[in-house]
N, C-alpha and C positions, 0 to 999 in steps of 0.2 A: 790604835793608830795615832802618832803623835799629829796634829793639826796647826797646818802652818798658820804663822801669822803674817801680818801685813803692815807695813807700815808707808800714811804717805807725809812726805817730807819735801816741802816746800823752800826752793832755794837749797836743794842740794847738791848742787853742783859743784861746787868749789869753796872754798873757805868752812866757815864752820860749819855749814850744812855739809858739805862735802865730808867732813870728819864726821859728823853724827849720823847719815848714809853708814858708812863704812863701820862705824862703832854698833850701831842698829845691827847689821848685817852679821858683822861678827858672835856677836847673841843667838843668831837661827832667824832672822825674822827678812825675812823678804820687803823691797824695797819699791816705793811711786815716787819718783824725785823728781821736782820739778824748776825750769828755769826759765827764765824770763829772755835772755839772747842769745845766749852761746851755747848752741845745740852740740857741737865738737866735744865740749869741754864737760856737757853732759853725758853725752854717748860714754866719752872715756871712766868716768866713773862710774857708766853703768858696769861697762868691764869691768872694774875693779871690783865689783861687786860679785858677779858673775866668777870670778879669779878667786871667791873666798866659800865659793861653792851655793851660792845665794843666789834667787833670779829675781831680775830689775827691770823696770822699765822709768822712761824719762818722758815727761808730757811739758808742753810749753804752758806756762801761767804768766800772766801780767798783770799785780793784784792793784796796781795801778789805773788799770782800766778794768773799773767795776762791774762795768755792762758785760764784761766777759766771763764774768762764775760762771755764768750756765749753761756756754758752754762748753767751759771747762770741766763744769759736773757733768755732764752728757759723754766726754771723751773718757772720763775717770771712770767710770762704771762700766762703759763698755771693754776697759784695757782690764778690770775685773773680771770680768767675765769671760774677756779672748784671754785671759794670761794665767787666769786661778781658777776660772769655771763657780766663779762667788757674785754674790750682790757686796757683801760686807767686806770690812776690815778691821784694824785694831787699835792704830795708833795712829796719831794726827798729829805732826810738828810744825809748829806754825812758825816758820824761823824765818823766810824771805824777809829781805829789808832793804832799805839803801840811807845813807848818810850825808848829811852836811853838816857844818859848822855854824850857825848863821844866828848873831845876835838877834836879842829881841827887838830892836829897833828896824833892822833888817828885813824880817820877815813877811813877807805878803801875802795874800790870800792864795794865790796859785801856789806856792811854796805850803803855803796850810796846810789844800787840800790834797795834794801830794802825797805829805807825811798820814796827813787822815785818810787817806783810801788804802796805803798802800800797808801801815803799820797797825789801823783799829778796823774801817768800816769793814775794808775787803775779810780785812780776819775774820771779822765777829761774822759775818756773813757766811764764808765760807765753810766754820767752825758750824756753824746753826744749818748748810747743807746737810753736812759729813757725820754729821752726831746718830740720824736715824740711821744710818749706815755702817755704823759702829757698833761689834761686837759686846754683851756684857765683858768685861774684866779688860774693855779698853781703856786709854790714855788719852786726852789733850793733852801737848807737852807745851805751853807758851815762851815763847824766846824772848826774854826782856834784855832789862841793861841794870848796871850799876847804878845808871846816871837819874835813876828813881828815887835810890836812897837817898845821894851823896847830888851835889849839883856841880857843872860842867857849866860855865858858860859856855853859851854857842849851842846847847843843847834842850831849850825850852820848848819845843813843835816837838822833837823828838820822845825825848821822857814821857811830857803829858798825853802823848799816842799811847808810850808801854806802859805807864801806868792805869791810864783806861783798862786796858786790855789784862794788867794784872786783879782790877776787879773785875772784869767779866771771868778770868779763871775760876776767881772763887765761887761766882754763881751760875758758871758750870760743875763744877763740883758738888755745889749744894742740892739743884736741879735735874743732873742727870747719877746722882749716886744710887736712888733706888733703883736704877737698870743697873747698874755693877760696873759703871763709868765713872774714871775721877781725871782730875787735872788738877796739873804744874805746872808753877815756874819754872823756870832754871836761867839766872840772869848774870849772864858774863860780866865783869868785870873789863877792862882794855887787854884787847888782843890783839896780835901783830899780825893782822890778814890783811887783805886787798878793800877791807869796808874804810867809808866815806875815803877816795881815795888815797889809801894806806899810809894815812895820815900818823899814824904810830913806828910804822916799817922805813916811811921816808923821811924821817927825824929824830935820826938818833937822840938827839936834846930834849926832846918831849918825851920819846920811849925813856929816857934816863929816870925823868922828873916822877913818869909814869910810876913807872918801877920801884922808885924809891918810896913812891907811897903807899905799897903793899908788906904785911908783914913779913912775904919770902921772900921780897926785894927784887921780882922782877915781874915783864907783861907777862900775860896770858898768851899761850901759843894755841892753836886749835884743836888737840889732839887733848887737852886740859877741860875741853867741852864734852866734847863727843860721848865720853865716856860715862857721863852725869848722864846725858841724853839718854844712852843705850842702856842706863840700872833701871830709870824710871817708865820703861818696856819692857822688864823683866816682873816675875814674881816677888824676885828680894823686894820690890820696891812695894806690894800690891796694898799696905795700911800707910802710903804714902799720900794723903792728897788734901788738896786746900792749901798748897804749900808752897812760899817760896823760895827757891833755893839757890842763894848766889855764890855763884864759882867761879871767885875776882883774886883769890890768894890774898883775901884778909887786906883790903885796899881802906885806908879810912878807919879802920877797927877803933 
């Protein structure tokens, strides 16, 4: 008897989470997506989910307000259990985010700790929940950025969150490989979504500049993610880990 999996996916609502739900889904693997405001906009892609023969459900998180993992983990386990009849699951995408631009001059402590709860603490935290709950021959999937490699001004709080965060991938990998868990990056390069407000979509002249400094010559659309997402919850991917892998269409090369 084939044995579902599970995957939960943080900020799936819309944008690139919203495509890596749905790229997830189209794989076999059953869906926990979760959002932060817009319960609508979640619902609707739980359908979409449900519409590809896959069953979903959608739970509110605000990884912003730290105090609230537990109970978040409390709702999480129990939609386990009313929805799959499991304690466990498989795969853990840690994509939620949000965006600014904001020189280092700029920067303040409240804006710090923002970017630090809602891009490293809350992760690593939540990550360090979800792990005893994870099946052998699961996945951490972590959602970085480009702007690790290559530098952006305006994006210094931001980066040094995913880059944190890209070494704690690595020693979750190293740490939880003897149970038959590993974890990845997978770090977008510029995409034309609604993040930091769509700051690429409403300027054509930056998308151009963008664009031109990729070796395919243009942004990243969502649908260019998802799919990275959805290998590395597959078998093909299963001597995959420790690994970062950025899917920017050769940006800076």
């Amino acid at each position: 008897m084939k044995v579902t999996k599970i995957a939960l996916i943080t900020g799936g609502s819309r944008g690139l989470g919203k495509d890596m739900a749905l790229s997830v889904a189209k794989k076999g693997v059953d869906v926990v997506l979760t959002y932060k405001g817009n319960e609508a906009m979640a619902l609707e892609t739980v359908k979409e989910i449900e519409m590809l023969g896959r069953k979903a459900v959608a739970l509110r998180l605000d990884l912003s307000d730290f105090q609230s993992l537990d109970g978040f983990m409390s709702v999480f386990t129990q939609s386990l259990q009313s929805n799959w009849a499991t304690t466990h699951f498989d795969f853990l995408v840690n994509n939620a985010g949000m965006g600014a631009t904001v020189p280092i001059e700029k920067v303040t402590e409240s804006i710090f700790d923002e970017f630090l709860n809602v891009h490293f603490k809350s992760v690593y935290f939540l990550t360090q929940k979800c792990l005893p709950l994870m099946n052998s021959g699961g996945r951490v999937i972590n959602i970085s950025t480009g702007t690790t490699r290559f530098s952006n001004p305006g994006y210094s709080v931001y980066a040094s969150m995913k880059g944190a965060m890209e070494v704690f991938t690595r020693y979750i990998a190293k740490e939880y490989g003897p149970k038959g868990i590993g974890a990845n990056v997978v770090a977008p390069g510029p995409v034309e979504t609604d993040f930091n407000g769509a700051a690429i979509r409403n300027n054509p002249q930056f998308k151009g500049m963008l664009g031109s400094m990729t070796a395919l010559g243009r942004v990243g659309n969502a649908d260019d993610i998802g799919g990275v997402v959805a290998f590395l919850c597959t078998e093909d991917a299963k001597w995959v880990n420790g690994q970062r892998i950025e899917v920017s269409g050769g940006i800076n090369v």
